[in-house]
C-alpha positions in Angstrom: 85.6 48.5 -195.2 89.6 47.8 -194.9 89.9 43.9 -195.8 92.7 43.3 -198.1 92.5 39.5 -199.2 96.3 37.6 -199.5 95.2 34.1 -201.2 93.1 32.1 -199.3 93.3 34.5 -196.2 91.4 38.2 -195.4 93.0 40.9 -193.4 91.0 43.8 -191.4 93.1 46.9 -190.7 93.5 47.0 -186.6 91.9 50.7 -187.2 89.3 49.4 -188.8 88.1 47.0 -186.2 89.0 49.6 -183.5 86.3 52.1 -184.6 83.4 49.1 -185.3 84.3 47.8 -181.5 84.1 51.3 -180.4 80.7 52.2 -182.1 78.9 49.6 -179.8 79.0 51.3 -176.4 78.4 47.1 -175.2 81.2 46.7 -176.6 83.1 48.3 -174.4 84.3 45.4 -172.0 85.7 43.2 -174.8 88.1 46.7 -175.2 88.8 46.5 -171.1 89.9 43.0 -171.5 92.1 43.3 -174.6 93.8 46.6 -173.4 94.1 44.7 -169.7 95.8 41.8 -171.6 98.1 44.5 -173.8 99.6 46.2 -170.7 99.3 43.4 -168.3 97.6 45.4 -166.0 93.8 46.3 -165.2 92.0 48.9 -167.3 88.8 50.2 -166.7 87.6 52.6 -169.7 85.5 55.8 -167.7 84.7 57.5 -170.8 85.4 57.2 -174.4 85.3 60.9 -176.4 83.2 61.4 -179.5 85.6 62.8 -182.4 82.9 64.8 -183.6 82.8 66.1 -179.7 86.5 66.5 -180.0 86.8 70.1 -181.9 84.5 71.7 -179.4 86.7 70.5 -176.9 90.0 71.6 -178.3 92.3 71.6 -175.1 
């Protein structure tokens, strides 16, 4: 785990909690709602890619 501690206060890497949201497929619709909020406009994820899927899949 990424947490670097500054004092009194503990940091997580934004990477870090990217791939623990990302492992819960439940999870899923916190993601919609952040990424929604990002681009101020609606996001609806259809499908989120495996990286260990992703060298079969090459193109």
């Amino acid at each position: 785990m990424e947490r670097k501690s500054t004092k009194d206060r503990t940091f997580i890497s934004f990477d870090w909690a990217m791939k623990r949201l990302l492992k819960r497929k439940d999870s899923h619709v916190i993601l919609e709602g952040f990424l929604s909020e990002l681009f101020r406009q609606e996001v609806k994820i259809t499908e989120i890619l495996d990286p260990e899927s992703l060298a079969e899949h090459a193109n």
